[in-house]
PDB file of N, CA, C and O in Angstrom:
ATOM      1  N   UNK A   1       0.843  -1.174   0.000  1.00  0.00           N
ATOM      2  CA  UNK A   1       0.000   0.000   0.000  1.00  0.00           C
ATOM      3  C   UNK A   1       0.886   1.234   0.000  1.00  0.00           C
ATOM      4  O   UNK A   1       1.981   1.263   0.563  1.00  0.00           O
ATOM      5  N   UNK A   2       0.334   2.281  -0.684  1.00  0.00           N
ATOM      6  CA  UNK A   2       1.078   3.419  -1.046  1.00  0.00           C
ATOM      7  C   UNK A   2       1.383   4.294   0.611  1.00  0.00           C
ATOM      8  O   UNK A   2       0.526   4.220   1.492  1.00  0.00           O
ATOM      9  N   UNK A   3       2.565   5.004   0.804  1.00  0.00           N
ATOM     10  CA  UNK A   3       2.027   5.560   2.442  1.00  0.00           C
ATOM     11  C   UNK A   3       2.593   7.091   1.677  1.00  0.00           C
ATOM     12  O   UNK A   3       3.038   7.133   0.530  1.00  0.00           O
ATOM     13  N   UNK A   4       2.425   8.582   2.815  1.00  0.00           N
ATOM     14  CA  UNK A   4       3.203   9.134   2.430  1.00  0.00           C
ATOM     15  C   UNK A   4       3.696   9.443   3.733  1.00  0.00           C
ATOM     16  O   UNK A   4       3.234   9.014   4.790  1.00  0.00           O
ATOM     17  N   UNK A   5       4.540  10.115   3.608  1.00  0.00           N
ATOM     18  CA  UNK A   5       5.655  10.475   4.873  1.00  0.00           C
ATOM     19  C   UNK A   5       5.793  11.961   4.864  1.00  0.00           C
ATOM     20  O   UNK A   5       5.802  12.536   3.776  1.00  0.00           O
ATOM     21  N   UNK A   6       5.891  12.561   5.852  1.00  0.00           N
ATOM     22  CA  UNK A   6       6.097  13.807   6.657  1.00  0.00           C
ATOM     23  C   UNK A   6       6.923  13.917   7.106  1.00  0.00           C
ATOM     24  O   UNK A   6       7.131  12.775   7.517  1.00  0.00           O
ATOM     25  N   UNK A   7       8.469  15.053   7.709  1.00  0.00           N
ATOM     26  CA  UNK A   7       9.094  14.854   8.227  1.00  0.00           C
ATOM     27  C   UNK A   7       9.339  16.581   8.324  1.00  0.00           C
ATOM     28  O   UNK A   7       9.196  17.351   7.374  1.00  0.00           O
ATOM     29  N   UNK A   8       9.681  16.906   9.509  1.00  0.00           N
ATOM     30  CA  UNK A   8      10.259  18.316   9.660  1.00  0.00           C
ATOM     31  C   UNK A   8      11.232  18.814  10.573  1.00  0.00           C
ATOM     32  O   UNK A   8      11.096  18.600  11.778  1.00  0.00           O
ATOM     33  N   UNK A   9      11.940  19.284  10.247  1.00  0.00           N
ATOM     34  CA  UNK A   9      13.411  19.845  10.534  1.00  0.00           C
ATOM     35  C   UNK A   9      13.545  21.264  10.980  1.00  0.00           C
ATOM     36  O   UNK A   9      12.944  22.153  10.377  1.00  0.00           O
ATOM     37  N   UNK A  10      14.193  21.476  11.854  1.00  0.00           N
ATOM     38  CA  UNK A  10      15.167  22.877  11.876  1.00  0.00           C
ATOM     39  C   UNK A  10      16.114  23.229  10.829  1.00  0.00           C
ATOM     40  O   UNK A  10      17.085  23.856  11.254  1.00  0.00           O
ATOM     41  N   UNK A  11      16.099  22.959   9.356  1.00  0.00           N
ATOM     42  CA  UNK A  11      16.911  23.519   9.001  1.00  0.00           C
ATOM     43  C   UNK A  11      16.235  24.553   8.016  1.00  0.00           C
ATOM     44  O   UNK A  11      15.010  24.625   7.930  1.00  0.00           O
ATOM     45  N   UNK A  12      17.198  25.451   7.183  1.00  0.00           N
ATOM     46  CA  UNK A  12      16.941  26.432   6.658  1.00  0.00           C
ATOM     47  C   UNK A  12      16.703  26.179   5.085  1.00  0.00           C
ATOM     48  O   UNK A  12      16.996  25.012   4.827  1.00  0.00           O
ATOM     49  N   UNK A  13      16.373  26.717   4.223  1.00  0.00           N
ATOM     50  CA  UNK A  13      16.190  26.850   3.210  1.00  0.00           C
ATOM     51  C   UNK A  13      17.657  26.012   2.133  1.00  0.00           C
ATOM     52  O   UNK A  13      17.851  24.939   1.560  1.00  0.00           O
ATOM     53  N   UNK A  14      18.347  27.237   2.351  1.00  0.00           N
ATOM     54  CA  UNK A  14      19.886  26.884   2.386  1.00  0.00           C
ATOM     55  C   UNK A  14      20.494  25.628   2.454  1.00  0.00           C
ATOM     56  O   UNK A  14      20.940  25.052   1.462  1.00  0.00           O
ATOM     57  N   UNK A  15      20.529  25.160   3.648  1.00  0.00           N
ATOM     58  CA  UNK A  15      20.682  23.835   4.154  1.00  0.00           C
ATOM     59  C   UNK A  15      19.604  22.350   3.232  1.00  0.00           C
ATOM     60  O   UNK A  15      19.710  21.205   2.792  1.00  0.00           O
ATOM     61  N   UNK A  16      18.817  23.265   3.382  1.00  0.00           N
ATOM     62  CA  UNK A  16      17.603  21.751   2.751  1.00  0.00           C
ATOM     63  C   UNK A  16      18.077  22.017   0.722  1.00  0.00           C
ATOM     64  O   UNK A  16      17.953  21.094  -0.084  1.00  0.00           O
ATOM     65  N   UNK A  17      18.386  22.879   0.481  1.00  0.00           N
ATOM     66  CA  UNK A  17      19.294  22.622  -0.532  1.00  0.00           C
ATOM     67  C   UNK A  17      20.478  22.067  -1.266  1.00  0.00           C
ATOM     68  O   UNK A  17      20.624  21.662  -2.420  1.00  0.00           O
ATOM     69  N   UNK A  18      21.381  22.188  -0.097  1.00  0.00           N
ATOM     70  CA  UNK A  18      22.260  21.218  -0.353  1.00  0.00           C
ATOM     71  C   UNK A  18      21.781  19.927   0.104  1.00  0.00           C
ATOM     72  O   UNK A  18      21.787  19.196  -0.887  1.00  0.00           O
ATOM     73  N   UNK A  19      21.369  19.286   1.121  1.00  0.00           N
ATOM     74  CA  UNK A  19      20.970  18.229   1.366  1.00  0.00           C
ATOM     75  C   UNK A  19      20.561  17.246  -0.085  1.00  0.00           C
ATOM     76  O   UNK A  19      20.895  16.136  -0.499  1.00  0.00           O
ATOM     77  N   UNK A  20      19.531  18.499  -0.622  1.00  0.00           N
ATOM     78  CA  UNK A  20      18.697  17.864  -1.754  1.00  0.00           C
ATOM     79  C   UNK A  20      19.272  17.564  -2.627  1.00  0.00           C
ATOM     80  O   UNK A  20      18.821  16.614  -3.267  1.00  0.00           O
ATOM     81  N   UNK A  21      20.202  18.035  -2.969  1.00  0.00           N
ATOM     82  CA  UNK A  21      21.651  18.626  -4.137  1.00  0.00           C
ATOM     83  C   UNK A  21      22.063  17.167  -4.033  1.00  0.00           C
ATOM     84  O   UNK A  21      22.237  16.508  -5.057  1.00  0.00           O
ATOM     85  N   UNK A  22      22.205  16.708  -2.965  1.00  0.00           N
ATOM     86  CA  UNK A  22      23.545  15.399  -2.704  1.00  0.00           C
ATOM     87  C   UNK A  22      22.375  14.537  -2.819  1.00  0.00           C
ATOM     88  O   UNK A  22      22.387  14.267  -4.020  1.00  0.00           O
ATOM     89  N   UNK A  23      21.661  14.111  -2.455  1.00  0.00           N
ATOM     90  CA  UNK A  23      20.579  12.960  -2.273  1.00  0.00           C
ATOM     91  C   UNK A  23      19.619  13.016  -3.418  1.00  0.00           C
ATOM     92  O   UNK A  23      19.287  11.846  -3.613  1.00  0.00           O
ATOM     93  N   UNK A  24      18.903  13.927  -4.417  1.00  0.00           N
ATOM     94  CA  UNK A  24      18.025  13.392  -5.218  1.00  0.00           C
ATOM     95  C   UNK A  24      18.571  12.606  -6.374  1.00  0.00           C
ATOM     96  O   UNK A  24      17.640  11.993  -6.895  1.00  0.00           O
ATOM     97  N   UNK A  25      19.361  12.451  -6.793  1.00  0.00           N
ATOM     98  CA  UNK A  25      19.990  11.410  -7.938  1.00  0.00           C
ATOM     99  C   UNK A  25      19.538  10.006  -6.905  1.00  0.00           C
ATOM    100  O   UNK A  25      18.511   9.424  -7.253  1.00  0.00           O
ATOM    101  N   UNK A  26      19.964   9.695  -6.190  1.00  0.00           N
ATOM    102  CA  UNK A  26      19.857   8.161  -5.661  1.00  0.00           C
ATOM    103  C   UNK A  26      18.462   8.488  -4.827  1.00  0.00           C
ATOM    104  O   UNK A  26      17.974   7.369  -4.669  1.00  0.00           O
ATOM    105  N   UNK A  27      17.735   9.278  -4.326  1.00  0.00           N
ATOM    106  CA  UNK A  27      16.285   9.464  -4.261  1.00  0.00           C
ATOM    107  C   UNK A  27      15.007   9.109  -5.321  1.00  0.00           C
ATOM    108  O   UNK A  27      13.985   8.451  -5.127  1.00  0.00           O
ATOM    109  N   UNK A  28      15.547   9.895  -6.641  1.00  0.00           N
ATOM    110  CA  UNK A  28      14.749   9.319  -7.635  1.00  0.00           C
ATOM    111  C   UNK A  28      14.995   7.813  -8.232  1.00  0.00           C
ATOM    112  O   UNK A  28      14.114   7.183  -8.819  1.00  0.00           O
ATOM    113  N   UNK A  29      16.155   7.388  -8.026  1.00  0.00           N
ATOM    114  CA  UNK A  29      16.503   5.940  -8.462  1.00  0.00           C
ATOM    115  C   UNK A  29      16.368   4.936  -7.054  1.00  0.00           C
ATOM    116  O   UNK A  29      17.001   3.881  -7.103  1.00  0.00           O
ATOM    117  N   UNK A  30      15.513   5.245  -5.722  1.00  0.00           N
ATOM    118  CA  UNK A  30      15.542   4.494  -4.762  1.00  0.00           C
ATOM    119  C   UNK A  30      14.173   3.621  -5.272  1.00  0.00           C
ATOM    120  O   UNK A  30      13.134   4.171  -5.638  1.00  0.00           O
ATOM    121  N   UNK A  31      14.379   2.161  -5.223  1.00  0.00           N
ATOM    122  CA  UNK A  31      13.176   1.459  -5.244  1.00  0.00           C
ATOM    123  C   UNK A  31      12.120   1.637  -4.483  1.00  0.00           C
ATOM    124  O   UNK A  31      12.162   1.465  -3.264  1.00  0.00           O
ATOM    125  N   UNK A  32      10.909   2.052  -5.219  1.00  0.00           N
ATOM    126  CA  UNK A  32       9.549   2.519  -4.130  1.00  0.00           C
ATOM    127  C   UNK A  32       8.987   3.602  -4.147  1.00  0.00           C
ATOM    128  O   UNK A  32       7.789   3.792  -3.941  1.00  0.00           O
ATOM    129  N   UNK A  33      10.235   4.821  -4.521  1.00  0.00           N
ATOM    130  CA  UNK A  33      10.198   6.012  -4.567  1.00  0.00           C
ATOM    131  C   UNK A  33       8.990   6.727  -5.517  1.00  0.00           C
ATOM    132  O   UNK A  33       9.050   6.470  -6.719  1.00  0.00           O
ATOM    133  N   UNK A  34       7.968   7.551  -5.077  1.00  0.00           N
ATOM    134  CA  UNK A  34       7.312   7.566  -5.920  1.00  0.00           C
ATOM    135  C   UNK A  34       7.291   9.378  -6.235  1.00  0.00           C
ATOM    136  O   UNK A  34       7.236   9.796  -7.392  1.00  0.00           O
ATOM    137  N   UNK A  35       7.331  10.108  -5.301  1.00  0.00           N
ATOM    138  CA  UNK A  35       7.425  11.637  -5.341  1.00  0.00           C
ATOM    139  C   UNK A  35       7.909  12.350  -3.600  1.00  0.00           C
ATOM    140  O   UNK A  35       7.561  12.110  -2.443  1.00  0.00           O
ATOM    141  N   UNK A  36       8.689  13.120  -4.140  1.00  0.00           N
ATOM    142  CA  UNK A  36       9.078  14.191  -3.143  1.00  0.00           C
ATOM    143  C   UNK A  36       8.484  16.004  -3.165  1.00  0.00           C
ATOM    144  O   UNK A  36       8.506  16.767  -4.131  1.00  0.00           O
ATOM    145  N   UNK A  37       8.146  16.199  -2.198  1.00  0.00           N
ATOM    146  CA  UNK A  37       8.060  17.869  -1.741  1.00  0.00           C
ATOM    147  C   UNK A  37       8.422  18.318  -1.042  1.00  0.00           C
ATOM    148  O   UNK A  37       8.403  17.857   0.099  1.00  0.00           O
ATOM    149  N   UNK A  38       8.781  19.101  -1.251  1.00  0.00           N
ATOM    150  CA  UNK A  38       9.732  20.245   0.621  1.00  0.00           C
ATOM    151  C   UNK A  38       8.949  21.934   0.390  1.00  0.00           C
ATOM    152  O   UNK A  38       8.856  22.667  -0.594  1.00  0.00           O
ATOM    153  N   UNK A  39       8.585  22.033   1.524  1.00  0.00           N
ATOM    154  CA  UNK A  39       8.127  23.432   1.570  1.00  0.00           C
ATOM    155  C   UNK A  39       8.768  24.296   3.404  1.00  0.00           C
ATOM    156  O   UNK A  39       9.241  23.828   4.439  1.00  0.00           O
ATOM    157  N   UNK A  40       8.481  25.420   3.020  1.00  0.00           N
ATOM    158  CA  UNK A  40       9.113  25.689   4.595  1.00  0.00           C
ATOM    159  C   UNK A  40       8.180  25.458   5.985  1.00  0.00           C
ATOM    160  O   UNK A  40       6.980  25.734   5.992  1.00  0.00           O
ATOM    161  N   UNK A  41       8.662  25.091   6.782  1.00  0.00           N
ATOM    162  CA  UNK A  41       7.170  24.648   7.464  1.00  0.00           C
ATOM    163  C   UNK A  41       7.279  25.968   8.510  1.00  0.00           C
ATOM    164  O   UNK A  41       8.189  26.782   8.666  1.00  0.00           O
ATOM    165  N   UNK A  42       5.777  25.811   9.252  1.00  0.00           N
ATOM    166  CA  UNK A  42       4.961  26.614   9.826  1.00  0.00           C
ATOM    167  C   UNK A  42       5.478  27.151  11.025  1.00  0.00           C
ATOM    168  O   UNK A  42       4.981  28.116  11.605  1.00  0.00           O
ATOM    169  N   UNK A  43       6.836  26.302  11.530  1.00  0.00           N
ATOM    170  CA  UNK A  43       7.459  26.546  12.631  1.00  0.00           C
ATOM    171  C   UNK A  43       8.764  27.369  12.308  1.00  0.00           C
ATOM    172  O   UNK A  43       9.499  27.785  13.203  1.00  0.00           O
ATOM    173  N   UNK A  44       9.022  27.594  10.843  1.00  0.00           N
ATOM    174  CA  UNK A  44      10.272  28.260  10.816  1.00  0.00           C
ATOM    175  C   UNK A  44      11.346  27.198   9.752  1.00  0.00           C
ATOM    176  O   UNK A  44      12.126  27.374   8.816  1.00  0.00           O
ATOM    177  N   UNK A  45      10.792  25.976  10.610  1.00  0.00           N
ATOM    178  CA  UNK A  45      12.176  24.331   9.855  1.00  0.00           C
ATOM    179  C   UNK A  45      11.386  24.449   8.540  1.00  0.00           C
ATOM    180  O   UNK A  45      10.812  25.386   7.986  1.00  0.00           O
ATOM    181  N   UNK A  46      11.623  22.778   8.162  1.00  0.00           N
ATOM    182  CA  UNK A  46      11.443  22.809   6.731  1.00  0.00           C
ATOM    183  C   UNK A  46      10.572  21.846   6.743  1.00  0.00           C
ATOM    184  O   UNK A  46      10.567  21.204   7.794  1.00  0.00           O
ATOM    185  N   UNK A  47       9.727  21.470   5.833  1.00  0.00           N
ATOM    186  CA  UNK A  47       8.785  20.044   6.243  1.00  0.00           C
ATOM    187  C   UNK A  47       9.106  19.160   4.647  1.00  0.00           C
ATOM    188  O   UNK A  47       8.707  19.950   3.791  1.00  0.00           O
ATOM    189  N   UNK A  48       9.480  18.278   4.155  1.00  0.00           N
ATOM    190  CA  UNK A  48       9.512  16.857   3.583  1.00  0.00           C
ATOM    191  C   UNK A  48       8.701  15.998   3.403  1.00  0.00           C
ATOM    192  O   UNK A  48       8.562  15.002   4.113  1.00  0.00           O
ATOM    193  N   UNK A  49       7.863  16.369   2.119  1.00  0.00           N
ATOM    194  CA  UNK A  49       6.538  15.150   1.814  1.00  0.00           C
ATOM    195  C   UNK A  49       7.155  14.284   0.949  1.00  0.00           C
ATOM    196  O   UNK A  49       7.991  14.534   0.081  1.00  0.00           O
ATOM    197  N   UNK A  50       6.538  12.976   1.353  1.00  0.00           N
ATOM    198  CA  UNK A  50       7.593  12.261  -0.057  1.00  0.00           C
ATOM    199  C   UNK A  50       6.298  10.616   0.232  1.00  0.00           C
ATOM    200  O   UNK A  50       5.938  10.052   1.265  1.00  0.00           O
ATOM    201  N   UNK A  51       5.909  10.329  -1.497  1.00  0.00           N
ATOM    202  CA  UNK A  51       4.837   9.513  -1.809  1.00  0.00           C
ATOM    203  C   UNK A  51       6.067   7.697  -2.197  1.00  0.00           C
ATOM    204  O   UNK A  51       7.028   7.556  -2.954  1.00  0.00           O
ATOM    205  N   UNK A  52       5.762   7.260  -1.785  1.00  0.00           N
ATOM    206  CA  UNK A  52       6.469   5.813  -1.296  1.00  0.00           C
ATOM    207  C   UNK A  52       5.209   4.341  -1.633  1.00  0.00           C
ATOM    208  O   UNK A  52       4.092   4.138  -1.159  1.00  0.00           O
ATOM    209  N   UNK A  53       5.781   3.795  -2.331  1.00  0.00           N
ATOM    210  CA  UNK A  53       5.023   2.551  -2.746  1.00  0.00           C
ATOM    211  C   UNK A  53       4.541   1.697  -1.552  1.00  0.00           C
ATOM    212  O   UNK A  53       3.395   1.251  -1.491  1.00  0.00           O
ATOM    213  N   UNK A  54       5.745   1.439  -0.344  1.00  0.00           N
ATOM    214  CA  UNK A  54       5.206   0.977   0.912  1.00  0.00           C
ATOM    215  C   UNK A  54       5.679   1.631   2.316  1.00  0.00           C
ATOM    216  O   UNK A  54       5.953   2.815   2.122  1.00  0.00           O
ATOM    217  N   UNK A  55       5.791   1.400   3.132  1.00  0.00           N
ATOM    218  CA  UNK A  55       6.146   1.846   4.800  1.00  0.00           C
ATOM    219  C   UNK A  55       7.303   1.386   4.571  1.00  0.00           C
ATOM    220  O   UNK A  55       8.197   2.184   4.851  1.00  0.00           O
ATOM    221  N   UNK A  56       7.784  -0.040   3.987  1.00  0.00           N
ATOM    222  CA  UNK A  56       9.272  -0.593   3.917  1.00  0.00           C
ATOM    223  C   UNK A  56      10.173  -0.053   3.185  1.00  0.00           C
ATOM    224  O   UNK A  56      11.302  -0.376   3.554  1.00  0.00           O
ATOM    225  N   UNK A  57      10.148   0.668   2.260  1.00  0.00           N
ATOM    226  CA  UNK A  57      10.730   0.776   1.310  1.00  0.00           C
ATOM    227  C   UNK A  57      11.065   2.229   1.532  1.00  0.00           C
ATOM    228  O   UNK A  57      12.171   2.733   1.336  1.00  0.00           O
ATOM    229  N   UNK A  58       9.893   2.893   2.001  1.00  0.00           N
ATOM    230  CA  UNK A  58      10.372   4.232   2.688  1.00  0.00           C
ATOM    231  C   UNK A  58      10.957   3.987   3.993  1.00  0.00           C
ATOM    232  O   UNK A  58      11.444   5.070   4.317  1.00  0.00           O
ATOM    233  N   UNK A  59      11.162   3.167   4.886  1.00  0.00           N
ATOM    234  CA  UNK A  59      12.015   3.281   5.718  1.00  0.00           C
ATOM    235  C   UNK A  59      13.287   2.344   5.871  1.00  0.00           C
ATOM    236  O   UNK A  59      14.069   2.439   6.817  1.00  0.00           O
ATOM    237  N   UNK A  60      13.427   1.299   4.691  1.00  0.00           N
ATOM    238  CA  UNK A  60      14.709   0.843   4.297  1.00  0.00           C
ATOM    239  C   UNK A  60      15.500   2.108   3.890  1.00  0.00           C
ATOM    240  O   UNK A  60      16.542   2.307   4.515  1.00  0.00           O
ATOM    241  N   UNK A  61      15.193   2.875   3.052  1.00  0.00           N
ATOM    242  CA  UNK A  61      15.803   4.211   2.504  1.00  0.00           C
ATOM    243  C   UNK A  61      16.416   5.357   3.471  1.00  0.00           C
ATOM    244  O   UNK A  61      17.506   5.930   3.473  1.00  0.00           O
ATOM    245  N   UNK A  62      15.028   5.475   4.461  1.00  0.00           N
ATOM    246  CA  UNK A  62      15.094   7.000   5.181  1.00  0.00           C
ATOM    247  C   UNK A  62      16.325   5.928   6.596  1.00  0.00           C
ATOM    248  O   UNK A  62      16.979   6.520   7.454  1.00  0.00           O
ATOM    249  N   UNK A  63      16.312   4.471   6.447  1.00  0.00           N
ATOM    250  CA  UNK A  63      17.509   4.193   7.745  1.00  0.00           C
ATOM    251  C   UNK A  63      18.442   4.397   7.061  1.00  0.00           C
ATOM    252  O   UNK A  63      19.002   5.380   7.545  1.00  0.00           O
ATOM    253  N   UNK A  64      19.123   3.964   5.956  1.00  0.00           N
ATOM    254  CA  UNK A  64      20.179   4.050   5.469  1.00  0.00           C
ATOM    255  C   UNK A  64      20.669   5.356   4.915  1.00  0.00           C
ATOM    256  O   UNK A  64      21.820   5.791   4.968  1.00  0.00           O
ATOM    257  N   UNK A  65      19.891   5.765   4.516  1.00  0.00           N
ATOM    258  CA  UNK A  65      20.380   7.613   3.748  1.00  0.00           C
ATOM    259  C   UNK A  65      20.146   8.576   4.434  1.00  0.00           C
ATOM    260  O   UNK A  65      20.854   9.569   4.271  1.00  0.00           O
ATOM    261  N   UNK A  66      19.244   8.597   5.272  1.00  0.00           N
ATOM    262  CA  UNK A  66      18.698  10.001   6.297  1.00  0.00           C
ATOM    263  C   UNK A  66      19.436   9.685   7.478  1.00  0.00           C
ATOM    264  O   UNK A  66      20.513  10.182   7.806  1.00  0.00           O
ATOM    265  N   UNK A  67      18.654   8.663   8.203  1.00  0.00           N
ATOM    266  CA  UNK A  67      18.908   8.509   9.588  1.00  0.00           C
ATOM    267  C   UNK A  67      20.007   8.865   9.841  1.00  0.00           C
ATOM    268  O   UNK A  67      20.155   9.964  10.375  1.00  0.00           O
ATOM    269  N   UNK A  68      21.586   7.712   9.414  1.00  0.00           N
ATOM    270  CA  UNK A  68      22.470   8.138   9.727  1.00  0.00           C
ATOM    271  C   UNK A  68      23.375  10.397  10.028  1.00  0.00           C
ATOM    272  O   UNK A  68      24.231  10.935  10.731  1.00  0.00           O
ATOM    273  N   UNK A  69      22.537  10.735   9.114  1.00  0.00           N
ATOM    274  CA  UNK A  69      23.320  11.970   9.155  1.00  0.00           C
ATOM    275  C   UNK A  69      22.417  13.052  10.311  1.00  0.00           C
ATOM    276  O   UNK A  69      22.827  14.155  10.673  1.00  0.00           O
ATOM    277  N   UNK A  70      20.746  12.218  10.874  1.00  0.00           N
ATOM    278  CA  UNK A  70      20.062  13.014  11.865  1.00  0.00           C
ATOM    279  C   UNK A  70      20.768  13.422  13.240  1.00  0.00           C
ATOM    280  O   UNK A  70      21.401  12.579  13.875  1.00  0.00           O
ATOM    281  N   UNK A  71      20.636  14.784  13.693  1.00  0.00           N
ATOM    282  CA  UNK A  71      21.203  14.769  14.786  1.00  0.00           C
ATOM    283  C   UNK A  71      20.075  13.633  15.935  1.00  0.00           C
ATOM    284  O   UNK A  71      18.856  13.465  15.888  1.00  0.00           O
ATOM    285  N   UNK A  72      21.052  13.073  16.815  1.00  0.00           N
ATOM    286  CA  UNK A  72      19.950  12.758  18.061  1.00  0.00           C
ATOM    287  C   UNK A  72      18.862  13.207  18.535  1.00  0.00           C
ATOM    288  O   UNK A  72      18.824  14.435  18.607  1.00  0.00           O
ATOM    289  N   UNK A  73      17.716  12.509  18.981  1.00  0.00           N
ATOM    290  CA  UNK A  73      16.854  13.317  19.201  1.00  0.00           C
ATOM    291  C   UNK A  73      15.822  13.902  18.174  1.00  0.00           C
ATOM    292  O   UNK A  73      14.787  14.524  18.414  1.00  0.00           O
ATOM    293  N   UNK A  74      16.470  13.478  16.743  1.00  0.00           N
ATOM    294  CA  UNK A  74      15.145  14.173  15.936  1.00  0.00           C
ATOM    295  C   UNK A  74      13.984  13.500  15.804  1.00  0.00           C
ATOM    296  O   UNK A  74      13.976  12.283  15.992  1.00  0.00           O
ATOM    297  N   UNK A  75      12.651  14.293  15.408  1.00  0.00           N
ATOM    298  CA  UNK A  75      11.659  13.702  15.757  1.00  0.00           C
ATOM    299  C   UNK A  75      11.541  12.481  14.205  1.00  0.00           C
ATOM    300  O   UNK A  75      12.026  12.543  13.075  1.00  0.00           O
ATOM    301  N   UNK A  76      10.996  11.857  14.634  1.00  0.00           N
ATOM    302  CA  UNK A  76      10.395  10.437  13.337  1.00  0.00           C
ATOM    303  C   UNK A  76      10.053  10.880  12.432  1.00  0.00           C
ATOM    304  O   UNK A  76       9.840  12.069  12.666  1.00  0.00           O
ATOM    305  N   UNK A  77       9.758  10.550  11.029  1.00  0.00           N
ATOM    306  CA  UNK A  77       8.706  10.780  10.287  1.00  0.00           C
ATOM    307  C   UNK A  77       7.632  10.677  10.276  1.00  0.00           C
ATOM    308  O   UNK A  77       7.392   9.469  10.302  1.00  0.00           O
ATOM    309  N   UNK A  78       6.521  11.374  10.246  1.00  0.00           N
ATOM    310  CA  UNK A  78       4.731  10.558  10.049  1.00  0.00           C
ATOM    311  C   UNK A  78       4.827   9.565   9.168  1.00  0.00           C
ATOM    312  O   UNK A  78       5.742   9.659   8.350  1.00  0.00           O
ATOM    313  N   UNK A  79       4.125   8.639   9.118  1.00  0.00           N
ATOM    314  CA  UNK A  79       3.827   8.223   7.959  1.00  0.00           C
ATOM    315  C   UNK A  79       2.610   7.506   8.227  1.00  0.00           C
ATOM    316  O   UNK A  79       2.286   6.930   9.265  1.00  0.00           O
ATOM    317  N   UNK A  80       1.784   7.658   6.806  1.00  0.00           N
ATOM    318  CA  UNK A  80       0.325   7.874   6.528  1.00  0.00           C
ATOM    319  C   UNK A  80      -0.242   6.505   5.261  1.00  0.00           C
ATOM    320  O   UNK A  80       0.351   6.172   4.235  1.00  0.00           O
ATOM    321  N   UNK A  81      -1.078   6.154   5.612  1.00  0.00           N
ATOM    322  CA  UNK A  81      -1.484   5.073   4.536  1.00  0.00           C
ATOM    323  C   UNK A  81      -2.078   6.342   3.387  1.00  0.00           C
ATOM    324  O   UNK A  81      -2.297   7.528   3.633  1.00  0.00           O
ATOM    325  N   UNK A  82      -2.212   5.693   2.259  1.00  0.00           N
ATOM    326  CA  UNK A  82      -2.465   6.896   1.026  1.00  0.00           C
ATOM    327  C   UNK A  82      -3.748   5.569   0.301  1.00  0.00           C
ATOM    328  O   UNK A  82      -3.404   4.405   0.509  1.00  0.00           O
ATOM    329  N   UNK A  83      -4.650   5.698  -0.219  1.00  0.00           N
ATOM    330  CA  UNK A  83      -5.555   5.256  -0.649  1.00  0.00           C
ATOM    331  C   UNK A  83      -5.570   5.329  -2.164  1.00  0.00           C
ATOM    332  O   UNK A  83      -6.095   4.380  -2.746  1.00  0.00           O
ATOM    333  N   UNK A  84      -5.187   6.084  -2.711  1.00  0.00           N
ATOM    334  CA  UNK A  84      -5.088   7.002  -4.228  1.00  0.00           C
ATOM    335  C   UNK A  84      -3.738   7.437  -4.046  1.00  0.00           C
ATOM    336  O   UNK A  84      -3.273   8.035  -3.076  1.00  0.00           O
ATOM    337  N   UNK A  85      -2.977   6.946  -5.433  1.00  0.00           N
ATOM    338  CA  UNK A  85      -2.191   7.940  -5.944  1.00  0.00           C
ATOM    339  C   UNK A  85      -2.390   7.983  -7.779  1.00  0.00           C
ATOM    340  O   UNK A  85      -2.355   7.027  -8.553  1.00  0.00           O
ATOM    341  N   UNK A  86      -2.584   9.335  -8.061  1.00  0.00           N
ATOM    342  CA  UNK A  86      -2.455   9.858  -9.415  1.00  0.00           C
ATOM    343  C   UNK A  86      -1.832  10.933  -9.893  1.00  0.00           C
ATOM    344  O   UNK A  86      -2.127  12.079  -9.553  1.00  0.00           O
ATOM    345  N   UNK A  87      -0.466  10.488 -11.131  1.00  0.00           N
ATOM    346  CA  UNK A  87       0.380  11.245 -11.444  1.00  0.00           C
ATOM    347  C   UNK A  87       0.231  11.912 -12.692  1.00  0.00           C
ATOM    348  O   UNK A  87       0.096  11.210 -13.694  1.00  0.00           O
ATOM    349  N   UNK A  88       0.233  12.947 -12.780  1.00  0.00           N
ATOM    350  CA  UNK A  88      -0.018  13.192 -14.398  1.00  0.00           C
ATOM    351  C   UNK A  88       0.769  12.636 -15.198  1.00  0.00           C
ATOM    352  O   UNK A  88       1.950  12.561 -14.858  1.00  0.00           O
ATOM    353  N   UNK A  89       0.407  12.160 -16.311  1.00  0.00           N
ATOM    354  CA  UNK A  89       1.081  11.487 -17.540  1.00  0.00           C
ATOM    355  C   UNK A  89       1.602  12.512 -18.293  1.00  0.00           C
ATOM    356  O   UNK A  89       2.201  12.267 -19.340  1.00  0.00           O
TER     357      UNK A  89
END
């Protein structure tokens, strides 16, 4: 089942740029991967939507490529069952 995931950060604009810079080449080629969004979130950080084929596959990914570089202490991702997904052709 499709999920999507939430995730939000203290970092800046700036910062969530380079991040993105280094990671979307092997993001778009991660098995499962279905879409990413980043907007600035409501608290100031940054918030991270990203549409994922299953719960596994988004969190085989987010342990191996994210986790490691999180400081301690950061909060989890949401993640949400998705019912519908439709992409424009």
């Amino acid at each position: 089942m499709a999920i999507v995931m939430t995730s939000t950060s203290q970092m800046t604009s700036s910062q969530y740029d380079q991040v993105i810079a280094h990671l979307a080449p092997e993001l778009a080629a991660a098995e499962g991967f279905i879409a990413h969004f980043a907007r600035p979130g409501t608290d100031g950080g940054w918030t991270v939507i990203e549409v994922w084929e299953s719960e596994q596959k988004q969190e085989a990914w987010y342990d191996a490529k994210v986790r490691p570089h999180l400081p301690p202490g950061s909060p989890e991702p949401g993640i949400r069952p998705l019912h519908n997904v439709l992409l424009a052709s």
